[in-house]
Residue frames relative to the residue before (quaternion, step in Angstrom):
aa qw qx qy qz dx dy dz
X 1.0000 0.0000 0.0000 0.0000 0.00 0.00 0.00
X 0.4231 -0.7547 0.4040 0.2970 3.44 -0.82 0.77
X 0.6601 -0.4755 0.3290 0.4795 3.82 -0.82 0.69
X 0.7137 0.4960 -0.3304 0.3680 3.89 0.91 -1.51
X 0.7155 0.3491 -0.3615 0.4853 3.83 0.89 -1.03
X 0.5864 0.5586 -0.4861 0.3283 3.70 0.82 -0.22
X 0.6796 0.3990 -0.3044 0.5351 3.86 1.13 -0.54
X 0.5114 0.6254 -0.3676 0.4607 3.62 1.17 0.19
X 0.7524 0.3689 -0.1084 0.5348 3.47 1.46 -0.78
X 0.4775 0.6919 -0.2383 0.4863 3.09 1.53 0.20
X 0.6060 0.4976 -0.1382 0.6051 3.09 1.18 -2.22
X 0.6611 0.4271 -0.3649 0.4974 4.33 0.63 -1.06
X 0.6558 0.4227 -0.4220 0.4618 4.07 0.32 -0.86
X 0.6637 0.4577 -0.3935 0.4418 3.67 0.33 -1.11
X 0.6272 0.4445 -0.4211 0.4814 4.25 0.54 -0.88
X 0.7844 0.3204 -0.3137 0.4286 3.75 0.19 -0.74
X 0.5042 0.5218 -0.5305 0.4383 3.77 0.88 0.00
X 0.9015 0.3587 -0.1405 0.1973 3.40 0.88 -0.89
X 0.2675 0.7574 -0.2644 0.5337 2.29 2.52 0.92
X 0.5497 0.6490 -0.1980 0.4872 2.96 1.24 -1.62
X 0.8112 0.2676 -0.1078 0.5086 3.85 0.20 -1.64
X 0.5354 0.5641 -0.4093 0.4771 3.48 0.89 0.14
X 0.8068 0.3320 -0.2649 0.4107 3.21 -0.06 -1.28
X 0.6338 0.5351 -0.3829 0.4066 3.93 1.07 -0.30
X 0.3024 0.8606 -0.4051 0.0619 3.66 1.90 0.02
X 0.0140 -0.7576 0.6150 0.2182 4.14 -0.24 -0.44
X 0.4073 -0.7157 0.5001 0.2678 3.91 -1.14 0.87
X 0.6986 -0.5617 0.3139 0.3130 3.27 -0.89 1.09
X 0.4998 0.5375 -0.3928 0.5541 3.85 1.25 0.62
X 0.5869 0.5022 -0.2646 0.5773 3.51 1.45 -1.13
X 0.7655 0.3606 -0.2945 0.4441 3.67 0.44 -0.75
X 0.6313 0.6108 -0.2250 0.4217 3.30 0.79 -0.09
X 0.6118 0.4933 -0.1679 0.5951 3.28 1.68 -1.00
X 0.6207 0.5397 -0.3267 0.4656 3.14 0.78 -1.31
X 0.7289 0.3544 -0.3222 0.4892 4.15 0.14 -1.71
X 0.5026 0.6782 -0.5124 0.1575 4.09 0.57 -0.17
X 0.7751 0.2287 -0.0709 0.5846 2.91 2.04 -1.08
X 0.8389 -0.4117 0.2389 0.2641 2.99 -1.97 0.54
X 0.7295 0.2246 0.1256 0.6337 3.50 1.42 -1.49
X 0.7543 -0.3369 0.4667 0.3157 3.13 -1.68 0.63
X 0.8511 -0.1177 0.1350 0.4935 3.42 -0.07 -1.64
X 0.6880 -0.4469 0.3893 0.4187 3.66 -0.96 0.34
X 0.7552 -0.1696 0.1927 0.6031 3.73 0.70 -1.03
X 0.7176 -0.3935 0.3841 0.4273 3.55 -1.65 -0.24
X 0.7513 0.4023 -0.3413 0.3964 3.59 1.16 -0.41
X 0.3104 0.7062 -0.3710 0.5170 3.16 2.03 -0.08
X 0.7474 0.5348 -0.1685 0.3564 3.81 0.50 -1.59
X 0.5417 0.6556 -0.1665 0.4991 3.24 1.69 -1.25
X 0.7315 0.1428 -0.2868 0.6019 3.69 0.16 -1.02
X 0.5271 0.5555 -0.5731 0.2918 3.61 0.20 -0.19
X 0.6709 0.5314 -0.2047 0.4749 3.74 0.57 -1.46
X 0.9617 -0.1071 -0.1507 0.2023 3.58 1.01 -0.58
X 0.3785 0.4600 -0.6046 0.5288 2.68 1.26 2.25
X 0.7243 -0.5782 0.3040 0.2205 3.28 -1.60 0.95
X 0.5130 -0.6558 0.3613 0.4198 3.85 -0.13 0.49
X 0.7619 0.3057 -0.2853 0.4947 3.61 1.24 -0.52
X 0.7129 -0.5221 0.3077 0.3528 3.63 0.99 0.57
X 0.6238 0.4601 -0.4321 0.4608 3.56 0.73 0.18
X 0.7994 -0.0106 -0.2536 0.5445 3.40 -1.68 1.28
X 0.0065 0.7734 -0.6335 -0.0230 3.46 -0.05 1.52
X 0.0401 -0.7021 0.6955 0.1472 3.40 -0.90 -0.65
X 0.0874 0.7560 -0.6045 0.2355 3.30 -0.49 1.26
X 0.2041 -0.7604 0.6090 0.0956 3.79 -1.21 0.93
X 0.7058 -0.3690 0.4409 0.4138 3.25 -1.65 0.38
X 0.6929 0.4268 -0.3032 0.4958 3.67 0.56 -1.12
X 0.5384 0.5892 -0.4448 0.4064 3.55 0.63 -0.67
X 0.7248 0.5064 -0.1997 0.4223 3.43 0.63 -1.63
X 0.7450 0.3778 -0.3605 0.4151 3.71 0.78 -0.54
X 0.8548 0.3009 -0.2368 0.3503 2.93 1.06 -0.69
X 0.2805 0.6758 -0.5414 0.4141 3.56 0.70 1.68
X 0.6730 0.2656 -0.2510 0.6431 3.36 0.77 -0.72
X 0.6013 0.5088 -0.4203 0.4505 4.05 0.31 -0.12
X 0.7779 0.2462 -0.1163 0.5664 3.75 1.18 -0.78
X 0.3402 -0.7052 0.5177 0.3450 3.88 1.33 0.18
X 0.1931 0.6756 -0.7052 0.0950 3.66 0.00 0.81
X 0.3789 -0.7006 0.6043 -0.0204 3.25 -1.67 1.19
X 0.4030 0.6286 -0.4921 0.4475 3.57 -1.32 0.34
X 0.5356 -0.6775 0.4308 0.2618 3.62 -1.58 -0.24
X 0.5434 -0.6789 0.4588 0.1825 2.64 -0.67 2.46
X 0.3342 -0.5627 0.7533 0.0659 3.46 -1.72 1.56
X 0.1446 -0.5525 0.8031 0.1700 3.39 -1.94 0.49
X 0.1260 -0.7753 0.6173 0.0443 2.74 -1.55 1.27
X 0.3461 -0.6976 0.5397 0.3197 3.74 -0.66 0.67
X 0.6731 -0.6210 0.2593 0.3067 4.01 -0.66 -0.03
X 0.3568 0.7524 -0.2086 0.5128 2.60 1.94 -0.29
X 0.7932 0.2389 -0.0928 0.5523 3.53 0.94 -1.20
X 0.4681 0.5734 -0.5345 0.4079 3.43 1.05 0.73
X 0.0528 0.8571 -0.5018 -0.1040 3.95 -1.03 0.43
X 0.6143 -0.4889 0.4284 0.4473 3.59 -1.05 0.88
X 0.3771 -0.7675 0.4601 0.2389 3.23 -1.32 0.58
């Protein structure tokens, strides 16, 4: 392999490694929240609306059960506002 495409493939591994660890960054409020507790998520329903509402709040999807059971299980993280509209039977 020549010396020029071998530092060409270098310069490309080293940009996507640092894609990779970049894009997985959390702000020093996220790291902090996160090490406060014991676990990831309060419970399996805790894990649930995490996995399937959007980290910045758009196209929530959120259930009645969802709603009781955050304050009933102290789930943590950044509190969504929902309008009623985006609440659903379960």
């Amino acid at each position: 392999m020549r010396a020029g495409k071998r530092v060409g493939m270098v310069a490309i591994l080293i940009t996507l490694a640092a894609a990779v660890v970049l894009s997985g960054c959390a702000t020093s409020e996220e790291w902090a929240e996160w090490k406060a507790h014991s676990t990831h998520f309060a419970s399996d329903q805790h894990m649930g609306f995490s996995m399937r509402n959007n980290k910045d709040g758009s196209n929530l999807r959120v259930t009645r059960s969802d709603m009781a059971a955050a304050p009933r299980e102290n789930w943590w993280g950044k509190a969504l506002t929902v309008s009623p509209n985006q609440i659903f039977q379960d």
